[in-house]
C-alpha positions, 0 to 999 in steps of 0.5 A: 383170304380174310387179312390178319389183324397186325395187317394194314389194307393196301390202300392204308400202306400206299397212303402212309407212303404218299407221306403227310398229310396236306393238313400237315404241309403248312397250308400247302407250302412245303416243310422248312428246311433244317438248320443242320446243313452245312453253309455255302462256301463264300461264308467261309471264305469271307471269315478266312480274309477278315481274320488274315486282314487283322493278322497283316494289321498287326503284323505290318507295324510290328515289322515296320518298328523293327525296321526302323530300330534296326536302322535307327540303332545302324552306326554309321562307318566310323571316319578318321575325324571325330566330328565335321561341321555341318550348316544346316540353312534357315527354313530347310526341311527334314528331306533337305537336312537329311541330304546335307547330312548325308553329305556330311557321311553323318548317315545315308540318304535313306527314306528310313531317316525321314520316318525315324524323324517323324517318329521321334518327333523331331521332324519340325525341331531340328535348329538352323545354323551351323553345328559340330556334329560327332561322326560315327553315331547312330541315326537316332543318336545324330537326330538327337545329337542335331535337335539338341546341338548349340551353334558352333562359336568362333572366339574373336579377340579385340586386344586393349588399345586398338583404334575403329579401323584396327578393330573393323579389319580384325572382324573384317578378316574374320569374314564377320562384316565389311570393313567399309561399312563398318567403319561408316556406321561407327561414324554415323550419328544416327546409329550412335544415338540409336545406341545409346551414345547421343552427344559423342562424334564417333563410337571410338572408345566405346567397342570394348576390347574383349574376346567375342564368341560369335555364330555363322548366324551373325551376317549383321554389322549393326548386331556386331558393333552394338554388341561391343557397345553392349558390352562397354556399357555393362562394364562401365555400370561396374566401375566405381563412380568419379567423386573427386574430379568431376568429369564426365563419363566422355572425359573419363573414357578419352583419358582412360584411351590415353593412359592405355597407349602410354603404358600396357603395365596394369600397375602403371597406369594409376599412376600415369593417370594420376600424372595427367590428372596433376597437369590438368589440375594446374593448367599444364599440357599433357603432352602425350605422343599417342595423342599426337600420332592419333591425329596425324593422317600419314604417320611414317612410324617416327615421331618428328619435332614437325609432328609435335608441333602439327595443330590438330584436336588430338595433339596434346603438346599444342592443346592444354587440355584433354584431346577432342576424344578418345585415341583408342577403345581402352579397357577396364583397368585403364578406365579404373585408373582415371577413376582411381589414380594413383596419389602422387606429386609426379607430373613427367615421366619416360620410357625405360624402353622395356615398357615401364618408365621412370616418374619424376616430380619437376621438369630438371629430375625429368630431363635427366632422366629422358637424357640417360634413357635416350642415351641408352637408346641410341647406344642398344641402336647402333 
């Protein structure tokens, strides 16, 4: 049957379906594959972790932050004191500080203190020494509290008047130095000159009388006695200049310790510095009983005719001159008056036995006075 003219031959149709050509095949390699097929798995998986890795990475700060100021802003149990006294020693490092204010119930001993420290920079900046502290705050607010805080002072008052081995057992007392090795260094030549002082035998006169604000810090005597020495020298350099009586600044600092152990009256002491100044104008002796006292080693609290008459380079009733130095460490208004006495004609004067006393001009005036004191004395005694 002759085939129609729409129709393929057979082998045409077995042919078309053997499919393209080699010509086609790309020089006999087979056909490259099409990019509309799905990718493998592994892909796929790798994409998934890069983006959960980037979550965590932002994630683990944010939390790490929020862990911190919860416990940064986490007061601690409020205590029935309002502040304790914490010493933190010199060279300790954030992990020892925190144990100690732990101790201290200032915050717990918790890793979170160590981090909170390094981030607020404090870590490194925390002081040694000895702090007041105010209990019941926050972490973060005793961090700051601690970075910022002044050492805690301890007021120490050396009164007017006292002699080195009064001074040396008040600081001695106080835990602040030896009272032995005190005293040897107020003695010692070396030192004195060191500070300043060359020609005097001892530093009695020159440790100012004053209240003293000192540290735990303060382990050192030659730091201690140099700062009373400091001080005299700063209030010395205040005092008006000694135009009229020549003397020098030694003499103006014994006398000055005498006139303070006669009378503890501010408005006494220019006037019995003008006494003294009149007697050693003319050649008398001062006759003073604190300068008798200073010298005697063994003084049983009564001054004795035997006492007035004990030759020493203090006692004023042998000498007629000043004694061989300061009696006592004298304050500024004693100094002041050496330097501006008082302008009298008195030469004597006794005590009223209610700390004052009474002057007088010439020995007959004074001998009348000392007999109606004395008698009043001994009549208040029995």
């Amino acid at each position: 049957m002759k085939p129609s003219g729409d129709a393929k031959p057979d082998c045409q149709q077995a042919k078309d379906d053997q499919g393209p050509p080699i010509s086609e095949m790309d020089n006999g390699r087979p056909p490259q594959m099409s990019n509309d097929r799905p990718q493998n798995g592994s892909g796929f998986l790798k994409k998934r972790a890069v983006r959960w890795t980037a979550f965590f990475l932002l994630l683990c700060p944010m939390a790490l932050a929020g862990w911190l100021g919860l416990y940064a802003w986490q007061s601690a149990p409020q205590q029935q004191a309002e502040y304790t006294i914490v010493t933190i020693p010199p060279g300790s490092g954030i992990r020892q500080i925190r144990k100690i204010l732990a101790s201290a119930k200032l915050v717990d001993d918790d890793i979170r203190f160590l981090l909170l420290a390094k981030l607020l920079g404090l870590a490194r900046k925390l002081p040694a020494g000895e702090f007041r502290l105010s209990l019941g705050k926050t972490p973060g607010e005793v961090l700051r509290q601690l970075a910022t805080a002044k050492p805690v002072q301890y007021a120490v008052t050396i009164p007017e008047g006292l002699r080195l081995e009064e001074v040396a057992e008040i600081f001695a007392a106080g835990s602040w130095c030896d009272r032995d090795r005190f005293l040897a260094l107020t003695h010692d030549p070396e030192f004195i000159h060191s500070l300043g002082l060359p020609s005097v035998p001892s530093l009695e006169g020159y440790l100012y009388p004053d209240t003293y604000h000192l540290t735990h810090d303060l382990q050192d005597t030659k730091e201690l006695i140099a700062m009373q020495v400091a001080r005299f020298f700063k209030i010395w350099s205040a005092l008006p200049n000694d135009t009229e009586h020549r003397m020098s600044r030694h003499e103006i600092v014994t006398l000055a310790s005498v006139v303070e152990k006669e009378t503890a009256d501010s408005t006494e002491r220019p006037i019995i510095a003008g006494v003294f100044l009149n007697r050693l104008k003319t050649g008398m002796r001062l006759q003073s009983d604190p300068t008798v006292v200073y010298g005697l080693e063994n003084f049983s609290g009564n001054l004795t005719r035997t006492d007035l008459k004990t030759e020493h380079p203090y006692n004023t009733y042998v000498i007629p001159a000043l004694p061989a130095g300061p009696i006592c460490n004298p304050g500024q208004k004693a100094m002041e008056a050496v330097l501006r006495p008082a302008s009298t004609d008195f030469f004597y004067f006794v005590s009223k036995n209610n700390g004052t006393h009474l002057f007088s001009k010439d020995l007959s005036e004074h001998n009348q006075a000392v007999q109606e004191y004395q008698h009043k004395k001994k009549s208040q005694e029995k």
